[in-house]
N, C-alpha and C positions, 0 to 999 in steps of 0.2 A: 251373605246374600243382602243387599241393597234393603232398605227399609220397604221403599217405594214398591219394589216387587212382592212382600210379603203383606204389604195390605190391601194387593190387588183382591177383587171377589172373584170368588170359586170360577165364572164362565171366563174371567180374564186371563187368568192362569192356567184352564185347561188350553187355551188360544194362545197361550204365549208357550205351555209342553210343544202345542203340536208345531208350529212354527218352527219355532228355535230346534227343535229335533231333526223337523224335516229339512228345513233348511240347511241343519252341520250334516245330515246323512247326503242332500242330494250334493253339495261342495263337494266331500270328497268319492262322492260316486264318480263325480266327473264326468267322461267321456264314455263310460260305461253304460249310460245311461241311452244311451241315443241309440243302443242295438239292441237285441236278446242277448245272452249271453252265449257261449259256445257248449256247456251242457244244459241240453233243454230235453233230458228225460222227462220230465213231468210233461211237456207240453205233448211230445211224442204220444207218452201214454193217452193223452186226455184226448189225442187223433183215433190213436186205435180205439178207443171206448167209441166214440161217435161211429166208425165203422164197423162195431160190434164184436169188436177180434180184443181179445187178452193177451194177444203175442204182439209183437212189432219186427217186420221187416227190415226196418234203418240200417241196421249193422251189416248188413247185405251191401250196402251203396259204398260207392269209394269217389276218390277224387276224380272232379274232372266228368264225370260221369253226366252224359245226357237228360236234360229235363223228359220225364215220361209226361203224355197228355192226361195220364189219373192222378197224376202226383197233388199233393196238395199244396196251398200256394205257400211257399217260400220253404219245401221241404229241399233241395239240392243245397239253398243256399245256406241253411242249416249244417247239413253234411259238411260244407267246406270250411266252416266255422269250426267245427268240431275236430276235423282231422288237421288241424293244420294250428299250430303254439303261437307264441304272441311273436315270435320272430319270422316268422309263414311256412318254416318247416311240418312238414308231413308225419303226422304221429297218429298213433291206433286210436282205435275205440275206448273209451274209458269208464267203466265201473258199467258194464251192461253182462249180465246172469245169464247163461244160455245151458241146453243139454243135447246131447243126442238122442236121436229118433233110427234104430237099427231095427230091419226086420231081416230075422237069422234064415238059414236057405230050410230050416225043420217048419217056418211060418210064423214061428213066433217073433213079432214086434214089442220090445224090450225101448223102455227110455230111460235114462243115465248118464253119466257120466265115466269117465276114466280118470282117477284124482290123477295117479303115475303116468300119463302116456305121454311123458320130457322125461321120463326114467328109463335106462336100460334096464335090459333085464326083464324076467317073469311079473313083475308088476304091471308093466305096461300094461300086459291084458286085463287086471281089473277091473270090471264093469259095474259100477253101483246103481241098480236103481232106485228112481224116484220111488216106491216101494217098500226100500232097504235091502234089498235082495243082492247079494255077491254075484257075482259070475265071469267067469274066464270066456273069454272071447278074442279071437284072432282075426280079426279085421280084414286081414290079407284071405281069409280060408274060411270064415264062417259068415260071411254078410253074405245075403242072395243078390243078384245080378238081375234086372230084366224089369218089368212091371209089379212095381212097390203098392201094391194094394192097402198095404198096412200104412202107409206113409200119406194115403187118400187125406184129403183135410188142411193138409200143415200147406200155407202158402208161399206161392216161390215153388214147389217142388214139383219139376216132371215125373209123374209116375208112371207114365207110359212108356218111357224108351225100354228100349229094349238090350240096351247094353250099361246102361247105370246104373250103378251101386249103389243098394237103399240103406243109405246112410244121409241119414240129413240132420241138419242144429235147429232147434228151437230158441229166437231170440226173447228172451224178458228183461224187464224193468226190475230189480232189487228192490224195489221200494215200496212201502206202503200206500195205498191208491187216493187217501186225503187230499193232499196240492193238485192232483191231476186230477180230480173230482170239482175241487174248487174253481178250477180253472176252466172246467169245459166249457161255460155260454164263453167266454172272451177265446176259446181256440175255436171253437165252433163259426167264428166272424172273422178274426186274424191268421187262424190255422199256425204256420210255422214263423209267421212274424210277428206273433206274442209278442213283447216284450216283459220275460220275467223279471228281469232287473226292478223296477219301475214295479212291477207285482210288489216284490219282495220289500222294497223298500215300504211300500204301504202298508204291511206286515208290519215292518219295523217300528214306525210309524205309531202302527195301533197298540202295539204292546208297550212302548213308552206310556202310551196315554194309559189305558189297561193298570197298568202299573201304579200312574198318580192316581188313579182314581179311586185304587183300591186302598190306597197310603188316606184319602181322604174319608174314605169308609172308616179306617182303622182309628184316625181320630177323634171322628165322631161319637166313636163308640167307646171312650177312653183310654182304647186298645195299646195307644202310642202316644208319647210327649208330645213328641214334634211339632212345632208350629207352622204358620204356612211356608216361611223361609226355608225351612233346613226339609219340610217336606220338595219342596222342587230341588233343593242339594240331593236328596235319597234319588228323585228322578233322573238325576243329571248323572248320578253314579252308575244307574243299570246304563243308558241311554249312551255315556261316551266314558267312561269307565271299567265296561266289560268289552268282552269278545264279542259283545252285540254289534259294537260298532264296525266291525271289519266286517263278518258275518251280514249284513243288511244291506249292505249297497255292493252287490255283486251277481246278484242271482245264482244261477247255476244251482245243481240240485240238491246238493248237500247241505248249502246254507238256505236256500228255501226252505226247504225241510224245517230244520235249524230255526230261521224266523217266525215260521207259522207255528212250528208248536210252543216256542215261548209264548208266542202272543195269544193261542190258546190254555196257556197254562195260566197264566195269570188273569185272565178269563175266568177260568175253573175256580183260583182262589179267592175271586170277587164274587163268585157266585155260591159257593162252599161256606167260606168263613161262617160259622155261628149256622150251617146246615140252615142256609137262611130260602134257599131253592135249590131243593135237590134232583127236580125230574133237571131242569137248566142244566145243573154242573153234571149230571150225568151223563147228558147225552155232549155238552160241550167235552168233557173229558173224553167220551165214545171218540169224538172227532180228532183229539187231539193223539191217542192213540192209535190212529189213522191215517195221522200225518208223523209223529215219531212214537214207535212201539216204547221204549223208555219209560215214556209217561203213563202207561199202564201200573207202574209201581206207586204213583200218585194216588191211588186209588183209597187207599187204606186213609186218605185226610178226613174228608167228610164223615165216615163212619166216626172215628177218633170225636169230631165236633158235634156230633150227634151223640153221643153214646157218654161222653167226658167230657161235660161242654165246660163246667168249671176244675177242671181235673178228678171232680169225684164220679165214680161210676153209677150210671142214673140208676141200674136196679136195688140198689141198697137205702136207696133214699125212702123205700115204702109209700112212692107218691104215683101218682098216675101219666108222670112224666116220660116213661120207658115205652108205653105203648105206642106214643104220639115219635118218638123217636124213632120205632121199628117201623112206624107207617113210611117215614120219612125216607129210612133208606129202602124199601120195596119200590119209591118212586125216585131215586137215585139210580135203584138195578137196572129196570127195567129198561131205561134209553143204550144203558150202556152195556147191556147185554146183548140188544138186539145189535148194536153196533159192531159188538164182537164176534157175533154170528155171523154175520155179513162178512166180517174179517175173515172168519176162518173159511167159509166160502170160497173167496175168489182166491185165497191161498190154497184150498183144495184143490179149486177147476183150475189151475198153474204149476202146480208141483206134485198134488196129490198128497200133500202133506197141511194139515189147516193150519198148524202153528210155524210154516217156511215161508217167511216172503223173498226169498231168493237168493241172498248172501252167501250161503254157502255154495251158490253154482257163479261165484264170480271166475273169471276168465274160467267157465266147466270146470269146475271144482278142481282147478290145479295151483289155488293158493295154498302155499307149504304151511302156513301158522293155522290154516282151517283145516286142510286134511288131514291134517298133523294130531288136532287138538281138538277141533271141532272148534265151533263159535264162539264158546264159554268156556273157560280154562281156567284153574290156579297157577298155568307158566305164565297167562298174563299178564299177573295181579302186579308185580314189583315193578315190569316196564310201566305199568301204566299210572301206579301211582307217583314215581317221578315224573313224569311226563307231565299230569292231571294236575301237581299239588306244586312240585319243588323247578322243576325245569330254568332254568337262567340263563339271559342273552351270552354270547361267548366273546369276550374282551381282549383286542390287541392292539397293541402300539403301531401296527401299519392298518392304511385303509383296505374295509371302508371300518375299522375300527372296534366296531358291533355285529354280530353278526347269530340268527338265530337259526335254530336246528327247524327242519321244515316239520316236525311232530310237534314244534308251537311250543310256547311258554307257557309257566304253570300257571293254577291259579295266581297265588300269591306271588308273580310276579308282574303277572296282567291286572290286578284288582287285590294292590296292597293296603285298601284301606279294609277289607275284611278281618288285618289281626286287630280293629279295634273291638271284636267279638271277643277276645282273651284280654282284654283291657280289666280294669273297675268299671263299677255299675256305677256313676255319678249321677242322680237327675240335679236337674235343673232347682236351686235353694227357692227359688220363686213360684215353683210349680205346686198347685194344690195339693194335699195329703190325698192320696189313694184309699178308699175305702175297702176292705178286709176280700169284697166280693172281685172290684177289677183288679186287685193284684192277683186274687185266683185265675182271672178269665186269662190276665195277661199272661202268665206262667204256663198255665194250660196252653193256651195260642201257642207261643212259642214255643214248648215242648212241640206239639203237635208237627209245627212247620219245621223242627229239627229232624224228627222221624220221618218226615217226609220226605225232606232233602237227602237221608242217608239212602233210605230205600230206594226212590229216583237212581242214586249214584251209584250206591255200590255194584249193580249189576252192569255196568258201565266199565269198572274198574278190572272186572274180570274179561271182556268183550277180546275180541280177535282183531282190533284195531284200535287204534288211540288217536285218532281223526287225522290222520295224517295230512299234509300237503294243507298246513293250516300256521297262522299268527302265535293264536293261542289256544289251550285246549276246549274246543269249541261243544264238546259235549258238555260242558261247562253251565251250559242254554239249559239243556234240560231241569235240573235241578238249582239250578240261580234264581226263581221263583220263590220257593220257599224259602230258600237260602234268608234272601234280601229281607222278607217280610219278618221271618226271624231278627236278623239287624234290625231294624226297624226299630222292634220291639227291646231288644237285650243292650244294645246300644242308645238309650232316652237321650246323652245331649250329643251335637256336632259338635266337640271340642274345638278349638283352632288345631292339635295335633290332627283330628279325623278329617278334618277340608283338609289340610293340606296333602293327608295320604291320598283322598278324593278326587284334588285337583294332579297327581301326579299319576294316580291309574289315567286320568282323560290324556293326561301331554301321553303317556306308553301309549294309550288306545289309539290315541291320533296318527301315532308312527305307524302303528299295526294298519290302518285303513288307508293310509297313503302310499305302504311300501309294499304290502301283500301283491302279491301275482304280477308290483308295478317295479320293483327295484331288487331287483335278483341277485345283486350284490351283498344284499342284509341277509340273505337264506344259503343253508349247505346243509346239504343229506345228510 
């Protein structure tokens, strides 16, 4: 890093992160920028919430389809966005949770699914409901015909005729109601012409900064070597280094998702470290597991820095220290309890179940890896830790030469300066002697942010998906928070070996945000 940039003062350098960030993220946005993207679940939902409805209609609309006079503005032109690829062919719905609503001719109204009904055979009748309850049902011979009384409510549905079959789908969003919560004053004014690209990036955006400022926290406090130099090298490594970069200039709802909770995560650990505000990181954590469930595993950091703040455990010390800790997380609980309440809420009034935000009723629960195994599984764990950790571009002597698997690059392929974590401990010969107390703190810190990282992850690594239709493995985000903060600390100097691993994640990051979704020739199933 240049002399000149590292003896810039603190406000010049948070103005030169946020620049230079926004600036490399809006380049290779490009032209993406100038539309919404083509999945805008989030916005969708944040329409249904203003209308007062938990379900959503959308998936009902098809191509071509007539502007209605209630529609909201730029909702058709949405719909065509969506069904149609980047070459203008006509393609389905994507990643939207639905069930059926059957009311049987005995009067009972039953809702569920049929995981088997693409199976022959006595499976197909399988009926599961949202309840858990089995039942065999023949569609052809057990639904009632005529006026669906039991179907009253659900919109879109005639229940008066008198020759339809009460059978009808309930559409939902999979996702947790965070981003479409965040989002609602700007849908509430734009409606369907949002632009979350543009959202998301500002996302991006904030959690680079997020990130410095928490690096700048950390050396204040002795936490970390680093000087102002190799601290904006640490920023430039999340920021075009990681899967962040591909991830943030695209919108669409998975990497929304994706953006906002990293940038809430890093949030939480500037607000956590040293239990320094705990109702904050509470209720910021509340939010962030509102926007990616994942980071509910985060939870266990702040107690950890509260409870083991220099690695030893405060109730043995015989000091008065323990109670002022136990005060501290009762005002950590409590934001983030009522948050999860609220979670489990509206995952009740949607599924009936308060721990389901809807993944399991993707295309009506007829994904074979979920019905199969359910959401969390040990058949996971092997695909997904290659996929997550080892995964490598695929190399050939005809063009286009390179070529990567659309379940993404591993870690250490996308962000090879992380094996400088398995390196030597070198500081810097010039750096002052550490006193007995910050080596404890530091040790503790990084223990801490190690635990956290695993916990974040490993429930990740057993999941019924491995981010598919991705650069790199982008669940990555969840847990590259503590990850980093750890480097930080375990890693004291930027060797010239560690820039230059640094500077070769940003050249890979770069290709991943220019060719993703834009050069079809670099990806194969």
């Amino acid at each position: 890093m240049p002399l000149f940039l590292a003896g810039l003062s603190l406000r010049a350098r948070i103005w030169l992160v946020v620049s230079v960030v926004a600036a490399g993220y809006a380049a290779t946005s490009g032209a993406l920028l100038l539309h919404p993207s083509p999945h805008f679940h989030f916005v969708d939902m944040a329409e249904s919430f203003l209308h007062g409805r938990l379900d959503s209609d959308t998936p009902r609309r098809h191509l071509g389809q007539a502007q209605k006079p209630e529609d909201p503005k730029g909702l058709q032109e949405a719909v065509e966005r969506a069904l149609r690829d980047g070459k203008g062919n006509a393609v389905g719905w994507n990643d939207w949770a639905s069930f059926r609503v059957l009311q049987l001719k005995g009067g009972e109204t039953v809702r569920g699914v049929f995981p088997w009904k693409d199976q022959a055979g006595p499976r197909a009748k399988e009926f599961y409901t949202l309840d858990g309850r089995l039942m065999l049902i023949d569609v052809d011979k057990d639904i009632r015909h005529g006026q669906c009384t039991g179907l009253a409510g659900i919109s879109g549905v005639d229940t008066k005729s008198a020759f339809r079959k009460c059978d009808d789908v309930v559409y939902q969003i999979s996702f947790p109601p965070g981003p479409a919560l965040f989002m609602l004053p700007f849908v509430a004014v734009f409606h369907y012409h949002f632009n979350d690209v543009i959202y998301t990036l500002l996302f991006a955006v904030a959690a680079a900064l997020l990130f410095f400022l928490w690096l700048e926290r950390l050396a204040a406090s002795q936490l970390i070597d680093h000087g102002p130099g190799d601290r904006l090298w640490l920023t430039a490594l999340y920021a075009f280094g990681t899967v962040a970069w591909f991830c943030s200039i695209r919108g669409e709802v998975w990497f929304t998702a994706q953006i906002m909770g990293v940038a809430l995560h890093f949030a939480y650990l500037l607000t956590a470290t040293g239990a320094r505000r705990p109702w904050v990181a509470g209720l910021i954590l509340g939010l962030a597991v509102a926007t990616r469930t994942p980071l509910l595993y985060a939870a266990l950091f702040l107690p950890m820095q509260a409870l083991w703040p220099n690695g030893r455990w405060l109730g043995g010390q015989g000091n008065s220290a323990l109670p002022a800790a136990i005060k501290k997380l009762f005002s950590y609980g409590i934001p983030l309890v009522l948050v999860g309440l609220a979670l489990a809420w509206f995952n009740w009034a949607r599924w009936g179940n308060p721990t389901e935000f809807g993944h399991f009723y993707l295309l009506e629960g007829t994904r074979a890896p979920t019905r199969d195994h359910g959401l969390f599984a040990f058949a996971f764990l092997n695909h997904n830790l290659g996929t997550g950790l080892l995964n490598m571009p695929s190399l050939s002597s005809e063009a286009p030469f390179l070529q990567i698997s659309r379940h993404g690059l591993g870690l250490l392929a996308c962000t090879p300066a992380l094996v400088a974590l398995f390196g030597p401990r070198r500081r810097d010969e010039h750096a002052p002697e550490l006193s007995v107390d910050v080596q404890a703190n530091r040790a503790s810190l990084a223990k801490h942010l190690l635990i956290s990282a695993a916990c974040v992850a490993l429930p990740g690594f057993f999941y019924q998906n491995d981010g598919w239709q991705q650069f790199g493995y982008r669940f990555a985000l969840d847990f590259l928070p503590p990850l980093l903060g750890a480097f930080a600390i375990l890693v004291p100097r930027l060797n010239r070996t560690t820039r230059v691993l640094i500077v070769l994640a940003i050249v890979v990051n770069l290709f991943g945000a220019i060719s993703f979704g834009r050069m079809e020739q670099f990806y194969y199933d």
